[in-house]
N, C-alpha and C positions, 0 to 999 in steps of 0.2 A: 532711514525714515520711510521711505518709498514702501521698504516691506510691511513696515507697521502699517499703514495705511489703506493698503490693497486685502490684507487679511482683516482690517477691523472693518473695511469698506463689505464685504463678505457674511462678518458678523451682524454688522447691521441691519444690513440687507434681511438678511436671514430671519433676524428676530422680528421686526419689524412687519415681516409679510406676513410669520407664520397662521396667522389668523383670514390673510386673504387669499383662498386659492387662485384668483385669477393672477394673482403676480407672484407666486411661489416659484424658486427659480428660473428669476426673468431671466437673466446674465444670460446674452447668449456667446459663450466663449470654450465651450467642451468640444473634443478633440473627440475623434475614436482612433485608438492603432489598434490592427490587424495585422499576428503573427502567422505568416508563409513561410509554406516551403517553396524553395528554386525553383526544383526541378517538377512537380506536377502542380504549385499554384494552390495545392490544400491547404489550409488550415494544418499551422502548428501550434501544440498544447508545448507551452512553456512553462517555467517555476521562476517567479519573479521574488526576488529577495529584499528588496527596496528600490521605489522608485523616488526621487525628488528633485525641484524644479528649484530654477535660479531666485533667490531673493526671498527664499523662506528654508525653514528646516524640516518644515511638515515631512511627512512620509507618505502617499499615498496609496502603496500597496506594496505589503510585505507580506513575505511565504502566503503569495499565492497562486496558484494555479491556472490557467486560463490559455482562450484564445484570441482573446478581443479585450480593449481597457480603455476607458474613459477618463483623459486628465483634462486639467482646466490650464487655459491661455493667461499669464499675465497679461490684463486689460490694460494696464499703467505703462507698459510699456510696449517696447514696439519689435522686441525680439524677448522667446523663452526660452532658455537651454533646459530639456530633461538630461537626468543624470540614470541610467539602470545598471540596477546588479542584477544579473540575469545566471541559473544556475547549469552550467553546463559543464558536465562532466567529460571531459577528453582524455584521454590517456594522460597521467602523468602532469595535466598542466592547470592545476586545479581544479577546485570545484564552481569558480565563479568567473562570468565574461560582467565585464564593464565597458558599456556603453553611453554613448551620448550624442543626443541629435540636437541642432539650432535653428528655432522656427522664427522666420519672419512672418510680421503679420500688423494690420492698424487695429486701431481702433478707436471709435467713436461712442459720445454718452447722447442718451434718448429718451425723453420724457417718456412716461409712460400714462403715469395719474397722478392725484395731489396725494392719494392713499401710499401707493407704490414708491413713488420719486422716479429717479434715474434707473435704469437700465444700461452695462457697456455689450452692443453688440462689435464681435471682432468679425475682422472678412480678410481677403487679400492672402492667406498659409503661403509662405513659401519655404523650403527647405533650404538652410544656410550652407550645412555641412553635417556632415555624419560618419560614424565611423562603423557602421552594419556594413554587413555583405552587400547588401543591395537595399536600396529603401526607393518607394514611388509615392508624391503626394496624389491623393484622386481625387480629391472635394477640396479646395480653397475657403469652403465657408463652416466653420465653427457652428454649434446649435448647441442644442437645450430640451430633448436630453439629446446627446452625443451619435453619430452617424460615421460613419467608415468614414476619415479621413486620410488615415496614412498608413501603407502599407510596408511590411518589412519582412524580406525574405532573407533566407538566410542561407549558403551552399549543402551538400549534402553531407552527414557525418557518415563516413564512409566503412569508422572501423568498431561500432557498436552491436556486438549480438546481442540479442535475448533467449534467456535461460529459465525453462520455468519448472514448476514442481509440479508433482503430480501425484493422484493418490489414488492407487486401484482397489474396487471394492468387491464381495465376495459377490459375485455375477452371473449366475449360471445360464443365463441368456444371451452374455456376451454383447448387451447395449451400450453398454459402459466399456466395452474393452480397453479404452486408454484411463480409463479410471473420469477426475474432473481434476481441477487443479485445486491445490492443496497449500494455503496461505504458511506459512512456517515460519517461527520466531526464531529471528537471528539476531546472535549477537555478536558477532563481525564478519563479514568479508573482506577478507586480505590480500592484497595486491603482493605475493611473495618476493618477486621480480623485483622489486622496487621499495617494501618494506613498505607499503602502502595501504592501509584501513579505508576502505572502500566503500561498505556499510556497516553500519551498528545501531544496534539496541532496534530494531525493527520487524516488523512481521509484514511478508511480501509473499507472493504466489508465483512469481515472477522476478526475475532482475533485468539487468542491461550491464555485459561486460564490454569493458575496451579495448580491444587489443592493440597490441604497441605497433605501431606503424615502422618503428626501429631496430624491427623484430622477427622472425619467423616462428614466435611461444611467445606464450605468456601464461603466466600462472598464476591460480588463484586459493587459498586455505577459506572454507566457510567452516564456520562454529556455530552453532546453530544451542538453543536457548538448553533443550533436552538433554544435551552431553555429548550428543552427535559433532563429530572431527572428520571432515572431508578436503579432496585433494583435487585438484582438478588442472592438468596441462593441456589448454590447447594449440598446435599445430595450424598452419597455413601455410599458403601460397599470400603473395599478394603481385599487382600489376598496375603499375602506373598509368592512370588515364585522367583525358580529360575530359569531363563528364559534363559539364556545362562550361561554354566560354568566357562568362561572367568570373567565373571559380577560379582556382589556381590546378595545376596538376596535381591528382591527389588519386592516393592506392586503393585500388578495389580489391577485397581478400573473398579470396576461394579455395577450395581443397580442405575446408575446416575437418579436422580429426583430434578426436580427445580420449587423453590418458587421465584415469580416473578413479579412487578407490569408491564412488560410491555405490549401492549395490545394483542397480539398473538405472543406466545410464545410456542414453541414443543419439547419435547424431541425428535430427530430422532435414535439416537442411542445412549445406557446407557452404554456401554462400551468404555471404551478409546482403541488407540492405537498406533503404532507411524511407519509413519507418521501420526498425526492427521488426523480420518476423521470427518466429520462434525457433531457433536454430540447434539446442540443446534441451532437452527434454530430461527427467530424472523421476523416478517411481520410486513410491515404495506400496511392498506388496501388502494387502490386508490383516489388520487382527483378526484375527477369527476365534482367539480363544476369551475374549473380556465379555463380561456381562456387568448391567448397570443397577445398583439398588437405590431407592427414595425412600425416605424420610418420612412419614406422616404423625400427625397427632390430633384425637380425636377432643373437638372443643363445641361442648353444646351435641350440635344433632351434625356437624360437619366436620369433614377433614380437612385439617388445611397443613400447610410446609411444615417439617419438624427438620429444629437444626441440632446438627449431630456434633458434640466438642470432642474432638478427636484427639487425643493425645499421644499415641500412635496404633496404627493399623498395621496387623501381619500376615500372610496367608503362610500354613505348614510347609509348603515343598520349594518355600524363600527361605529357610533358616532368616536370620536376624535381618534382612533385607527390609526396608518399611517401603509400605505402600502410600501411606498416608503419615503427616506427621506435622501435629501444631495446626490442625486444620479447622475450623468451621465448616459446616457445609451439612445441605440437602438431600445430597446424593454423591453416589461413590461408583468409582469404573473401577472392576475385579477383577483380576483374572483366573482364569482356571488354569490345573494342572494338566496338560495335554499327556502324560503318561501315567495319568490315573484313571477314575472314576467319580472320584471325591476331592473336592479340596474346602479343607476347612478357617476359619478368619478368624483371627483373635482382636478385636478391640478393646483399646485402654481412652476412657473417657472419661470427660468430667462434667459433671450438674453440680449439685450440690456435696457431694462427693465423689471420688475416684471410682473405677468397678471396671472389670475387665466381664465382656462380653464377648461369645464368639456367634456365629453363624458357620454351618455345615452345608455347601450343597451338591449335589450328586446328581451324574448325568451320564450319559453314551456318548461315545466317540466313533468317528469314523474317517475316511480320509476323501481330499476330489482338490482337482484340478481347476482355479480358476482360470489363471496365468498360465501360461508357459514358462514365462521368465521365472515363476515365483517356486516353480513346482509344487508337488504336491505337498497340501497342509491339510492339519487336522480340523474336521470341523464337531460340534458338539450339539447335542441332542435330546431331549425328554428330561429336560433339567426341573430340578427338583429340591426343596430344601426338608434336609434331614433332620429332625425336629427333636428327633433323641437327643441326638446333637447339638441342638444350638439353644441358648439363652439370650434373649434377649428381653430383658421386662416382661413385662405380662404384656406380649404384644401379639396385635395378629400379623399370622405372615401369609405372604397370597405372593405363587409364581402366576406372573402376570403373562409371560411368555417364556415356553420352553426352549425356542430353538435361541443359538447366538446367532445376531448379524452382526455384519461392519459395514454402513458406522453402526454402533451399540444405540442398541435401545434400551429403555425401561423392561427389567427380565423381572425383575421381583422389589414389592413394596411391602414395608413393613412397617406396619400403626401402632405407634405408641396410647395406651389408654389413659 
């Protein structure tokens, strides 16, 4: 009954003011927690999976992200137990910590106006018990909206790198040398060791792996969305220490070294620490030979988007290979032949009926160095479309840029009339 009560006391509340600002959430009974770390006292970004409070089934916050949270005090009563699922990934020991703290606290009802009614302010916070690494109340007094009340630190995870991706681009200045990072759809990470799926169905620029503390390897399979099949074994050292007194004895790993099939791959730094900093790094070296064509159609005195129904796309020096296939779309990434001069496209599409269309275009080659790692590739030149060559409706074609970059740009548009 108590439950019913407290939440319709809420409702009431609620509906009741909404018309008067000056009593719009009187109730002064909001909480602030503040996620720390131990060891420097920063702010920690955590992933909250369900929070809920004793004597309701409410949910107050699910998958979400943060470093601070605002929950509300049972006024009705004189202690609230939060319950959290909090998601933290440890080697091996699932994906989720389950915690829960018990707040003592009073409270009192207080006229406010004949508009308004009641008001319950709460005061007195005190921590009952908790099962956190460490938790400190700082403020005793509850508000409206919500202020740093209670802080919770947590020891350091000691055995998490970070792994990121990275993508180098055709540079001849060399600004860019490490490329930028380069977000990549994955569709699992596998914990091999353990027979463990780690991530899926995701697009990240970065991970965070675990290494076994039971262990001197650990191993990981990513499969990635494009077809790409990678292997990755890393090697340590680890050393037992105690790092805060609060903590337990716990391993700090160094000496990191990795066996790896993918094609450039770096150790940047063999030491872990936390917050992870980037400890493995991975490249891949630039296209250089794609070029981008749009779509237009001419309507009235303007051009606007022409969508292309692609039933499949081929270029000559792919045999039966498709580029494109069952597609909608505006625009299309091509590639050229790096051991030609020409590469020609066959499209199979549909409007109102069927019709196979090609496009020819024709360009110079030469070769240069962006990478070291990548060696030397070709890059492409004075491109051109070959018009004896190509059918496309009675359309105009216009090379909008000759040279190829990566990333690809718009090289050539062609207006449908």
């Amino acid at each position: 009954m108590k439950r019913v009560v407290w939440f319709a006391l809420f409702l009431v509340i609620g509906v009741s003011c909404l018309d008067q600002p000056d009593c719009f959430r009187q109730d002064l009974n909001l909480i602030g927690i503040s996620f720390r770390k131990m060891y420097d006292g920063n702010a920690d970004t955590v992933a909250l999976l369900n929070v809920s409070a004793s004597a309701t089934d409410s949910i107050f916050y699910e998958k979400v992200y943060g470093t601070t949270f605002s929950l509300p005090l049972n006024y009705l009563s004189t202690t609230t137990t939060f319950a959290i699922e909090q998601l933290v990934r440890d080697y091996l020991d699932g994906i989720a910590q389950y915690d829960t703290m018990v707040l003592k606290h009073s409270s009192k009802a207080q006229f406010v106006s004949e508009d308004c009614g009641e008001r319950f302010v709460v005061s007195n916070l005190e921590l009952l018990r908790s099962t956190y690494d460490s938790i400190q109340v700082v403020s005793s007094s509850p508000g409206n909206p919500a202020h740093i009340n209670i802080k919770i630190y947590r020891c350091p995870r000691t055995n998490i790198l970070r792994m990121s991706f990275r993508q180098l681009y055709m540079d001849k200045t060399d600004t860019l040398s490490k490329g930028k990072l380069d977000s990549r759809p994955i569709t699992t990470i596998v914990n091999t060791d353990a027979a463990v799926t780690w991530l899926q169905d995701t697009t990240m620029s970065a991970v965070l792996l675990p290494l076994n503390p039971n262990a001197t390897s650990t191993a990981y399979k990513f499969n990635f969305d494009n077809g790409d099949e990678n292997t990755l074994t890393l090697n340590y050292d680890t050393e037992p220490v105690q790092i805060i007194s609060k903590c337990p004895v716990q391993n700090v790993y160094h000496n990191l070294k990795a066996v790896s099939n993918f094609k450039i791959l770096t150790v940047s730094k063999d030491s872990l620490q936390d917050p992870p900093a980037t400890n493995i790094e991975t490249f891949r070296c630039p296209t250089t030979n794609q070029i981008k064509v749009n779509f237009k159609q001419i309507k009235g005195s303007s051009k606007i988007t022409d969508t292309l129904h692609i039933v499949t796309l081929k270029a000559d020096y792919l045999g039966d290979s498709l580029i494109y296939s069952a597609t909608d779309t505006s625009a299309v990434a091509l590639p050229l032949n790096p051991d030609a001069t020409t590469t020609k496209y066959t499209f199979e599409v549909t409007g109102e009926t069927t019709s196979t269309l090609t496009l020819q275009s024709t360009y110079k080659t030469t070769t240069y160095q962006f990478h070291k790692v990548c060696g030397v590739q070709t890059i492409f030149s004075d491109l051109a479309i070959d018009a004896t060559n190509t059918s496309f409706y009675s359309a105009n074609m216009l090379t909008l840029l000759t040279d190829v970059r990566y990333p690809s740009v718009i090289n050539i548009e062609i207006t449908r009339k």
